[in-house]
N, CA, C and O of each residue as an XYZ file, in Angstrom:
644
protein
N       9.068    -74.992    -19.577
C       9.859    -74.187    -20.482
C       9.020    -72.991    -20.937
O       7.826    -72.996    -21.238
N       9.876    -71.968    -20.928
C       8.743    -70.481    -20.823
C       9.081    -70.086    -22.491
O      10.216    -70.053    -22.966
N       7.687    -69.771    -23.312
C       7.758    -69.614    -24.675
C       8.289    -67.929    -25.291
O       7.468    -67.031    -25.107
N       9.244    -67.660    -25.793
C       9.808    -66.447    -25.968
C       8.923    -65.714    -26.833
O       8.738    -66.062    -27.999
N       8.469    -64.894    -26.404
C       7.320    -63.615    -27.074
C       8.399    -62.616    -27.769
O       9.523    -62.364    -27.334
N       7.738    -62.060    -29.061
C       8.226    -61.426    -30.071
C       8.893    -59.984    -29.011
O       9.167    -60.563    -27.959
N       9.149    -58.921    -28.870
C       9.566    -57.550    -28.335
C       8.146    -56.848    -28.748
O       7.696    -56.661    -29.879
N       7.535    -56.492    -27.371
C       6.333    -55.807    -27.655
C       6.843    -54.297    -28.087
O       7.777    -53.660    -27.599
N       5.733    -53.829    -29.402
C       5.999    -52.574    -29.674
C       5.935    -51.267    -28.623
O       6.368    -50.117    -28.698
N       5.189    -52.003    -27.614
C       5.191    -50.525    -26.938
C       6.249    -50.424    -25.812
O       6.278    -49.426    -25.091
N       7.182    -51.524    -25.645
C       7.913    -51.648    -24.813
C       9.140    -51.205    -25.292
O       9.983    -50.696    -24.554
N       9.293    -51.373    -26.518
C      10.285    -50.548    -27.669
C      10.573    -49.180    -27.668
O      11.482    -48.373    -27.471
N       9.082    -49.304    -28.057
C       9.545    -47.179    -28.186
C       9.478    -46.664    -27.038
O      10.125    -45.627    -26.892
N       8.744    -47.155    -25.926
C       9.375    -46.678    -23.882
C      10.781    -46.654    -23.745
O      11.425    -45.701    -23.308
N      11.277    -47.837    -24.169
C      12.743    -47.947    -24.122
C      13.724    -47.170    -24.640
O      14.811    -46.756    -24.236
N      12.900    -47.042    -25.911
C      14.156    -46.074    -27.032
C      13.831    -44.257    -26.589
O      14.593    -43.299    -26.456
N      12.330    -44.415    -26.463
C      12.610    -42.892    -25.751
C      13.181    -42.383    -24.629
O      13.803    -41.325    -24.533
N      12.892    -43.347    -23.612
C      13.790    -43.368    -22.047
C      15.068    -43.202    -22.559
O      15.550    -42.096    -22.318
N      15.604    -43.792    -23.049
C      17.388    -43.846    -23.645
C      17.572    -42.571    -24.218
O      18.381    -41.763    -23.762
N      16.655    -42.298    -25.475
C      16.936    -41.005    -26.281
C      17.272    -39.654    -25.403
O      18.230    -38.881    -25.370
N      15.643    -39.773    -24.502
C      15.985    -38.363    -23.663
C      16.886    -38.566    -22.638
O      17.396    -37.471    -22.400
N      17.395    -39.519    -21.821
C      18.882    -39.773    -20.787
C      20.012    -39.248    -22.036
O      20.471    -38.113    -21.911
N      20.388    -39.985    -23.078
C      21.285    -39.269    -23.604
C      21.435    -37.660    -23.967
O      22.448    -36.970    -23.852
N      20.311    -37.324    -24.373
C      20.018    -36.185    -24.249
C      20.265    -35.343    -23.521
O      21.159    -34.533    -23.769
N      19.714    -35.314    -22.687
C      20.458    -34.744    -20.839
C      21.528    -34.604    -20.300
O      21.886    -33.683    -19.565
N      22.569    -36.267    -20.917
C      23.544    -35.942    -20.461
C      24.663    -35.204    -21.259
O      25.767    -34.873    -20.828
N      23.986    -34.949    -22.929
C      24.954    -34.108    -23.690
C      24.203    -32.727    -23.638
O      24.479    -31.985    -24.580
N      23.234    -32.201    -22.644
C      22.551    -31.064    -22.305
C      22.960    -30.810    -21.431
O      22.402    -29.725    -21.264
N      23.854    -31.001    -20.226
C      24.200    -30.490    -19.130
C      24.195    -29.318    -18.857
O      23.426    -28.754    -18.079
N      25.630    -28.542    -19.889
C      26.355    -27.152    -20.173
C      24.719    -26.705    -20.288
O      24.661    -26.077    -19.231
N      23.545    -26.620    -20.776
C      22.524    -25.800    -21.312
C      21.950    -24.864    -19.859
O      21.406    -23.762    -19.926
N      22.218    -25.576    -18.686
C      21.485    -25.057    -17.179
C      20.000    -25.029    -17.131
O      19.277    -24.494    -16.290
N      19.643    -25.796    -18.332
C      17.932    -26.060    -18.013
C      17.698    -27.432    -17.576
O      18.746    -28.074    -17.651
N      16.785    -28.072    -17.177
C      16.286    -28.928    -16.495
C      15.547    -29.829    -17.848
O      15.180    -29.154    -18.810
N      15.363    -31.212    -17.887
C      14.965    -31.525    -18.873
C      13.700    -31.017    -19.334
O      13.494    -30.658    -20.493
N      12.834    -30.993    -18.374
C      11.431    -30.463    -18.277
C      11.289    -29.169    -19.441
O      10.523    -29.001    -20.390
N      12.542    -28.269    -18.807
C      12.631    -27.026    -19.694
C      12.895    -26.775    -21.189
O      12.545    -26.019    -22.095
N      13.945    -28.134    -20.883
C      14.076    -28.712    -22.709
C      12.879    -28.692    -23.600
O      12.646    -27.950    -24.554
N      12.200    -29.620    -23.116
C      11.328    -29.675    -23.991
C       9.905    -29.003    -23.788
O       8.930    -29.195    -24.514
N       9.958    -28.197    -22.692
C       9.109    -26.882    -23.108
C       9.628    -26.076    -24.207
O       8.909    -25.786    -25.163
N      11.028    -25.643    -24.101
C      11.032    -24.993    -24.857
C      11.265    -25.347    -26.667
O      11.247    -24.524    -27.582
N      11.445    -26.608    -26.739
C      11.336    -27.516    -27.801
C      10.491    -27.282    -28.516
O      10.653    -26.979    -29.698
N       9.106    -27.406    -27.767
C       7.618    -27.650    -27.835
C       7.132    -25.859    -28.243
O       6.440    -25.558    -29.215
N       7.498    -25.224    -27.591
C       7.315    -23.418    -27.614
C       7.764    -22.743    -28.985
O       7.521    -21.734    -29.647
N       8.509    -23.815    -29.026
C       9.596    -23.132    -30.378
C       8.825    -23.217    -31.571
O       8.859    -22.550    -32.605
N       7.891    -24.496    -31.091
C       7.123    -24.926    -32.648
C       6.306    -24.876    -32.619
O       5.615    -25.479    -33.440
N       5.834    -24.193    -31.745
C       4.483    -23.304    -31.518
C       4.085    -21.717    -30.743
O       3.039    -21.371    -30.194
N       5.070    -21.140    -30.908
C       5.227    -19.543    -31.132
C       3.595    -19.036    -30.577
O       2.541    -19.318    -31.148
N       3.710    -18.421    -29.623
C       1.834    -17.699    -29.665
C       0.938    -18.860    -28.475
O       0.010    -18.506    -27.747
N       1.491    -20.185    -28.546
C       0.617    -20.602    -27.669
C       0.109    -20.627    -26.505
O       0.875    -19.942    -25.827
N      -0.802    -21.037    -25.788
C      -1.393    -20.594    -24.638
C      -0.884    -21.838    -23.885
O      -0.655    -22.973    -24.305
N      -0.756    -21.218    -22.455
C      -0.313    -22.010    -20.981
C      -0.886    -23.033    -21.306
O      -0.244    -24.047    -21.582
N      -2.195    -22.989    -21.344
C      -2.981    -24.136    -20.872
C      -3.038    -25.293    -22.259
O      -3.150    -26.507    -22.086
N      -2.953    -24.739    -23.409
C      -2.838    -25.796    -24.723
C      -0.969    -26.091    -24.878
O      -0.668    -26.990    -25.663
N       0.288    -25.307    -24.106
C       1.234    -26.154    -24.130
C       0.905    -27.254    -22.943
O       1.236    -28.426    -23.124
N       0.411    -26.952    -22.029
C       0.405    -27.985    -21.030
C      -0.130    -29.368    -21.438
O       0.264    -30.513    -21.218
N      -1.211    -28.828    -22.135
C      -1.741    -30.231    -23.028
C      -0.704    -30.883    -24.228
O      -0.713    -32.072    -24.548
N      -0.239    -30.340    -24.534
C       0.856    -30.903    -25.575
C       1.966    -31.518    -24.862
O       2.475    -32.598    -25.162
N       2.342    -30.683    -23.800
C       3.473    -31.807    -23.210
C       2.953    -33.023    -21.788
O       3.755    -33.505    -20.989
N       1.559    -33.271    -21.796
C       0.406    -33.899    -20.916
C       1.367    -33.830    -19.781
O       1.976    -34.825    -19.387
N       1.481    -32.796    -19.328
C       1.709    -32.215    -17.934
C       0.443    -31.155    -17.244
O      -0.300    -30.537    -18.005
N       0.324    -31.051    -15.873
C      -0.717    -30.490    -15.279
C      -0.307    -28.890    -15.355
O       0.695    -28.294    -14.960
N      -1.456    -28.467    -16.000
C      -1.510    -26.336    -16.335
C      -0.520    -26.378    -15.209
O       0.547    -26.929    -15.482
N      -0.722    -25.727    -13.548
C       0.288    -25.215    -12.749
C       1.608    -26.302    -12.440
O       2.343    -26.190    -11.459
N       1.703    -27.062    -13.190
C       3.510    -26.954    -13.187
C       3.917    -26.927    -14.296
O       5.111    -27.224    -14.325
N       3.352    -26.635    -15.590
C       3.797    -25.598    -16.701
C       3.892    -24.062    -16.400
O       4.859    -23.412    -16.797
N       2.865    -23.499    -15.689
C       2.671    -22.241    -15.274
C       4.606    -21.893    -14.145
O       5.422    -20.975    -14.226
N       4.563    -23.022    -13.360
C       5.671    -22.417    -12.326
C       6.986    -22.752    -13.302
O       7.996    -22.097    -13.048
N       7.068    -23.814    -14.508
C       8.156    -23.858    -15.172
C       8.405    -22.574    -16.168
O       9.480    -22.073    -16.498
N       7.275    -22.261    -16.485
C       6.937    -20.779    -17.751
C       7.710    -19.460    -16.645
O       8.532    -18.621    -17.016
N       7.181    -19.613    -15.343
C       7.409    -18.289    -14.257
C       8.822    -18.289    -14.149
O       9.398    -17.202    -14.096
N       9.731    -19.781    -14.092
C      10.686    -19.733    -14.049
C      12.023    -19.281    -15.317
O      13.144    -18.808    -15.132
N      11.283    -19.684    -16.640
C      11.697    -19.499    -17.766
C      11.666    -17.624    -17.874
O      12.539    -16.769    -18.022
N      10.341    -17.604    -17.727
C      10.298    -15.455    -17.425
C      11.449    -15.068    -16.933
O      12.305    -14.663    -17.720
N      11.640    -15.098    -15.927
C      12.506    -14.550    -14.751
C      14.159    -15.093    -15.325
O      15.129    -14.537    -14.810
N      14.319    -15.843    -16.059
C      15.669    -15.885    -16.860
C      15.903    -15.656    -18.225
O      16.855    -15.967    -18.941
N      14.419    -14.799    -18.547
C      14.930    -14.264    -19.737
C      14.978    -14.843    -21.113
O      15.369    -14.340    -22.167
N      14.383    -16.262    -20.793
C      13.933    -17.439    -22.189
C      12.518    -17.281    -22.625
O      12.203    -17.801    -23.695
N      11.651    -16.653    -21.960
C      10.056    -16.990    -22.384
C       9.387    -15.632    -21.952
O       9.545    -15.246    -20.794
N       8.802    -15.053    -22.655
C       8.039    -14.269    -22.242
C       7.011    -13.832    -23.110
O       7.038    -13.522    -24.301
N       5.486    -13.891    -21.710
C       4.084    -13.869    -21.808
C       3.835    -12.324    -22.536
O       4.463    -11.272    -22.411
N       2.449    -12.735    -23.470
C       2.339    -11.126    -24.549
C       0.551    -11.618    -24.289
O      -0.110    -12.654    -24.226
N       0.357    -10.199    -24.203
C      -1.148    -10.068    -24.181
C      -1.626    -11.000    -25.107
O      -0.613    -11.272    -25.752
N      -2.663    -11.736    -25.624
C      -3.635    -12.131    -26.308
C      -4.130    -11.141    -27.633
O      -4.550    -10.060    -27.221
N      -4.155    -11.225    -28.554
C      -4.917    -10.038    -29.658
C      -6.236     -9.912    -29.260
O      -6.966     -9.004    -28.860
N      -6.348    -11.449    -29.556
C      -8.177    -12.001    -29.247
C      -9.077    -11.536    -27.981
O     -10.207    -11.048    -27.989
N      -8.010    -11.916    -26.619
C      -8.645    -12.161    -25.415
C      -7.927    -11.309    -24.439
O      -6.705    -11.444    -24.371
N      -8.460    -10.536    -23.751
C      -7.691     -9.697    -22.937
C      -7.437    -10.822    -21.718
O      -6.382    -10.967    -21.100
N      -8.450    -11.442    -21.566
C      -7.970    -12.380    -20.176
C      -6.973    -13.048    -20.400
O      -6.341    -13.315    -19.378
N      -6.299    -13.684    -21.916
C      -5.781    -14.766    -22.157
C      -4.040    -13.993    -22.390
O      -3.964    -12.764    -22.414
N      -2.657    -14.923    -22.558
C      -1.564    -14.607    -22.109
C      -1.157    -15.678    -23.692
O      -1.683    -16.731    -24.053
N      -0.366    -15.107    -24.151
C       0.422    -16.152    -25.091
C       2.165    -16.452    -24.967
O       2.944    -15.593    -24.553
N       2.534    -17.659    -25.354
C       3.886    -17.877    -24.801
C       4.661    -17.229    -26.025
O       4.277    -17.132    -27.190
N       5.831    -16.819    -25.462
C       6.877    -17.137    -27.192
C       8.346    -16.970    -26.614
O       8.710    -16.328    -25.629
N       8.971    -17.611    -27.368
C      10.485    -17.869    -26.748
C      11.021    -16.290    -27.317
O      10.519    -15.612    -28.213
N      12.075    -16.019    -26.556
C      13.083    -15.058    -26.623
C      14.110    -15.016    -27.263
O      14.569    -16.108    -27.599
N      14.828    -13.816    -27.657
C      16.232    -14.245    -28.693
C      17.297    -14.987    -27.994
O      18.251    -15.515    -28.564
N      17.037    -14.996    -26.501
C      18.226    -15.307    -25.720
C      17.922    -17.009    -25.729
O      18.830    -17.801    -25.475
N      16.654    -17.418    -26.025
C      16.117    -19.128    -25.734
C      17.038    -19.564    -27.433
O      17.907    -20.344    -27.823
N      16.223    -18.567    -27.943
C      16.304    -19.175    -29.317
C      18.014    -19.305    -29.936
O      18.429    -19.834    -30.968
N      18.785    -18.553    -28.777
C      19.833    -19.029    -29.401
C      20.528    -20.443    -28.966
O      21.568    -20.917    -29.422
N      19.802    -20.906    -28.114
C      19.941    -22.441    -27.373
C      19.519    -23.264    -27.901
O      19.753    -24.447    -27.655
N      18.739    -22.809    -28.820
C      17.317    -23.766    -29.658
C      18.623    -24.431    -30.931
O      18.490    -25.641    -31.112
N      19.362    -24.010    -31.457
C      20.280    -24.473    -32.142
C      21.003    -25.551    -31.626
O      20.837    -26.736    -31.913
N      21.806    -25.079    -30.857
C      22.745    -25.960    -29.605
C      22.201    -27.514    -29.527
O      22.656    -28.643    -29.706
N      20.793    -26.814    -29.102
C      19.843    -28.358    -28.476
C      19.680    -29.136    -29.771
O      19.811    -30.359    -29.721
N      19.339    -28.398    -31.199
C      18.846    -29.624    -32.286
C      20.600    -30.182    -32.800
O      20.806    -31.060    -33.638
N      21.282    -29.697    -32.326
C      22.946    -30.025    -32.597
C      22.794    -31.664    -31.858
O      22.722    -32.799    -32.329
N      22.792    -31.147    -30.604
C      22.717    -32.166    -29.845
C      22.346    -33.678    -29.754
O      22.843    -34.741    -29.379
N      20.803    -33.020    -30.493
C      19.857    -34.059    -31.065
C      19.881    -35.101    -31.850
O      19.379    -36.224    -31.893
N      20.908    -34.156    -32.732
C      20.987    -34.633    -34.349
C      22.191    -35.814    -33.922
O      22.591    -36.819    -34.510
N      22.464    -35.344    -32.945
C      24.522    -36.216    -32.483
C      23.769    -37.471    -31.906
O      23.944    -38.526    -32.515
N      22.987    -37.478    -30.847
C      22.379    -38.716    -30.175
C      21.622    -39.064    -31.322
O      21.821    -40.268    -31.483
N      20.958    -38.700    -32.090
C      19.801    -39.728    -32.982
C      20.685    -40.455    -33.851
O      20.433    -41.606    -34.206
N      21.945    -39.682    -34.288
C      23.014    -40.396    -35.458
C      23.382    -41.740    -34.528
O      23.381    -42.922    -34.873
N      23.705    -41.128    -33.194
C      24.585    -42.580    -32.289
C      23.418    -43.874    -32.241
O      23.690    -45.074    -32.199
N      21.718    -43.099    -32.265
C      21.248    -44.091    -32.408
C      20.682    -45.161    -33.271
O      20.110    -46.175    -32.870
N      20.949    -44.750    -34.733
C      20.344    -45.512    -35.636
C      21.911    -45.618    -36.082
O      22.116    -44.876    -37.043
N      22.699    -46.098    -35.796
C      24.321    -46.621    -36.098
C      23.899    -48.137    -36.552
O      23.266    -48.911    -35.835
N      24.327    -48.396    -37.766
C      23.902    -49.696    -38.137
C      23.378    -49.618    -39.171
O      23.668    -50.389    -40.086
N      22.430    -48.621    -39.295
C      21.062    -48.740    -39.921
C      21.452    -47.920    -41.480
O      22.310    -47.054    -41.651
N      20.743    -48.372    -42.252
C      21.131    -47.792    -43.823
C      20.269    -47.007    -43.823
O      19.278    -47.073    -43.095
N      20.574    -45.868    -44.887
C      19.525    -44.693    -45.288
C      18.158    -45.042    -45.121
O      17.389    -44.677    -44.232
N      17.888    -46.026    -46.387
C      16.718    -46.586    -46.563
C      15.816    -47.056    -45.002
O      14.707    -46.769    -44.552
N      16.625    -47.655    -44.666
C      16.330    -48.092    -43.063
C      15.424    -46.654    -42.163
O      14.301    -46.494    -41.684
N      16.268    -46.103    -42.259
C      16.123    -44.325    -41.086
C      14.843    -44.289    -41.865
O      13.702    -44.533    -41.471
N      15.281    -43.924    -43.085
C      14.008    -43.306    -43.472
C      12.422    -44.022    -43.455
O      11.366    -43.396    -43.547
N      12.563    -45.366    -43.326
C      11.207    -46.711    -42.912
C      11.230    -46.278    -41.764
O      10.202    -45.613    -41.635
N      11.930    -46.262    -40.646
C      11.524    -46.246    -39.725
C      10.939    -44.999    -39.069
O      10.178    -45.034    -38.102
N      11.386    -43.841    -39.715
C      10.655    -42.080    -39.636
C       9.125    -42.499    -39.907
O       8.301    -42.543    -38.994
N       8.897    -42.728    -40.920
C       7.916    -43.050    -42.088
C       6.787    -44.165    -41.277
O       5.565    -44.018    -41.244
N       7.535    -45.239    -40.684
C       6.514    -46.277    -39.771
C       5.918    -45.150    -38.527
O       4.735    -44.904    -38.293
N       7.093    -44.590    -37.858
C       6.538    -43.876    -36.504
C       5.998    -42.961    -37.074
O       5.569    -42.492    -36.019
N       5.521    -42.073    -38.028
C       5.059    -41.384    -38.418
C       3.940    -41.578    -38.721
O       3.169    -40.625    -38.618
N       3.360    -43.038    -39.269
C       2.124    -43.810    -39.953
C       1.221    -44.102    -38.485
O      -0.008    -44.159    -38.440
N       2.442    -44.320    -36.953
C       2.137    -44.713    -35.883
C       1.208    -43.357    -35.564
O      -0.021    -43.296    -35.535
N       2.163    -42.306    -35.337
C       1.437    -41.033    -34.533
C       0.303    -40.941    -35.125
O      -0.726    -40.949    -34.450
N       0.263    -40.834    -36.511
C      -0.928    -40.305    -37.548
C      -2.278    -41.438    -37.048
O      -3.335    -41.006    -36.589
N      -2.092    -42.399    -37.174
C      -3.526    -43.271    -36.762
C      -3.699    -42.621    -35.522
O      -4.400    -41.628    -35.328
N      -2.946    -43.304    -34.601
C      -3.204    -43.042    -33.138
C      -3.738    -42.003    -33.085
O      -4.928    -42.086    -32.779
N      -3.188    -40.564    -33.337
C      -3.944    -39.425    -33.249
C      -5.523    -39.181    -33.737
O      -6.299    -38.480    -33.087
N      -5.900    -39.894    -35.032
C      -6.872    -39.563    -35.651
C      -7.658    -40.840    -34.972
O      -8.875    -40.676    -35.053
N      -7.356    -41.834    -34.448
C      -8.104    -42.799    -33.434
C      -8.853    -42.188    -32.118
O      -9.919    -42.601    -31.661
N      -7.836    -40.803    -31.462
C      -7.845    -40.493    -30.516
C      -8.810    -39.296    -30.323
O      -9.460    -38.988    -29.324
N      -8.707    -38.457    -32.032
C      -9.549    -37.180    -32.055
C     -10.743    -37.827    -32.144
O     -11.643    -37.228    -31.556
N     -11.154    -39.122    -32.821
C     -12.729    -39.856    -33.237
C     -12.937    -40.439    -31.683
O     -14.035    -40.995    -31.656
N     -12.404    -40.499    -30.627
C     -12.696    -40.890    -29.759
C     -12.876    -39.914    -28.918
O     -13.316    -40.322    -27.843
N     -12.686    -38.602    -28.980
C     -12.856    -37.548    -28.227
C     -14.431    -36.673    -28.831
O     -15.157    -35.876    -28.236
N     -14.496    -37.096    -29.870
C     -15.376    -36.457    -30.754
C     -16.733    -37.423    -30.061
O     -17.690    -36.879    -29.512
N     -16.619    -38.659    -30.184
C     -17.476    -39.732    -29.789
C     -17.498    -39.804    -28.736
O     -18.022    -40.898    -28.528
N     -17.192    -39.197    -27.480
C     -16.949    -38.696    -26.261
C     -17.902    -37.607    -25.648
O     -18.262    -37.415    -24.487
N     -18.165    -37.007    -26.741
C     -18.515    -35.685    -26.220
C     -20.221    -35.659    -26.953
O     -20.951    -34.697    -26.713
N     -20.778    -36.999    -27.977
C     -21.767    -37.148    -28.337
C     -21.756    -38.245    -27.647
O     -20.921    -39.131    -27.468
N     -23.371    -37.946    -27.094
C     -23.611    -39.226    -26.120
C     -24.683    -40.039    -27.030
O     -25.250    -39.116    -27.615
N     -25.193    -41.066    -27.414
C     -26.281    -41.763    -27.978
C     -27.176    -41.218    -26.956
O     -27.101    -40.460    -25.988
N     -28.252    -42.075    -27.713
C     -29.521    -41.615    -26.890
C     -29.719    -43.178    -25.777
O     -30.681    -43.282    -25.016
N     -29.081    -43.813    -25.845
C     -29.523    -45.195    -25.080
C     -28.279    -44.996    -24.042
O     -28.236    -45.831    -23.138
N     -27.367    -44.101    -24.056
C     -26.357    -43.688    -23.002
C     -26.761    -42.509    -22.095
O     -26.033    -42.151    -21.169
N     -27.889    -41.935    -22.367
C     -28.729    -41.392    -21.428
C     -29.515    -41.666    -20.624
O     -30.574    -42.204    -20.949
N     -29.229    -41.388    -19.423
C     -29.992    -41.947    -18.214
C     -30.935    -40.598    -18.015
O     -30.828    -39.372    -18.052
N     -31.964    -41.664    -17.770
C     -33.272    -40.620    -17.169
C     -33.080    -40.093    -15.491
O     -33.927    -39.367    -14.971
């Protein structure tokens, strides 16, 4: 007889995000972007000025297929690259009036699937559970910066002669 294990947390929020963004998509159709593009430009929106290579890290996708999704976004008139102040070598992103009027549409959208998904659930509820995933990102992240930090200082007994 096989002993029933609690619902692992990380199998949860795989699940609920897989679901979130499929619904998503399929009330994004009419938009003619690709999901990918969604949430570049999601991600662009809330970060105005940023560079190729630090959105690529934010959405942990590889620099050149942000670069050919950005080339593609150019060329229709949603995204377009502005010199650097700082760096003449460097390129900064920023969405367009024509993105940004989609940028509405999409948090419409959002707001319609997240309602369908916490159906059940009382105020108090939504708001624990914002508040838990929120307590989630916040460790994890600050777990992740002390581990990058501790990464990049080596001890002295982790040195090989």
């Amino acid at each position: 007889m096989s002993q029933q294990h609690p619902p692992s947390l990380g199998f949860l929020l795989i699940d609920a995000a897989r679901l979130i963004r499929r619904r998503f998509e399929q009330e994004s159709r009419d938009l003619s972007m690709t999901s990918a593009q969604l949430q570049l430009v999601a991600r662009l929106a809330k970060n105005e000025g940023i560079g190729q290579a630090a959105l690529a890290a934010l959405l942990e996708l590889e620099p050149m297929t942000v670069s050919r999704h950005v080339d593609r976004m150019v060329a229709a008139g949603l995204v377009e690259r502005r010199q650097d102040p700082n760096d003449r070598r460097a390129r900064q992103l920023f969405t367009t009036d024509r993105c940004r009027a989609l940028i509405e549409p999409m948090r419409a959208r959002a707001a319609a699937v997240f309602e369908d998904a916490q159906k059940g659930m009382s105020a108090a509820e939504r708001r624990n559970l914002i508040s838990a995933l929120e307590t989630l990102i916040a460790n994890l992240s600050t777990i992740e910066a002390g581990e990058s930090v501790r990464g990049a200082v080596r001890e002295p007994s982790e040195v090989t002669p």
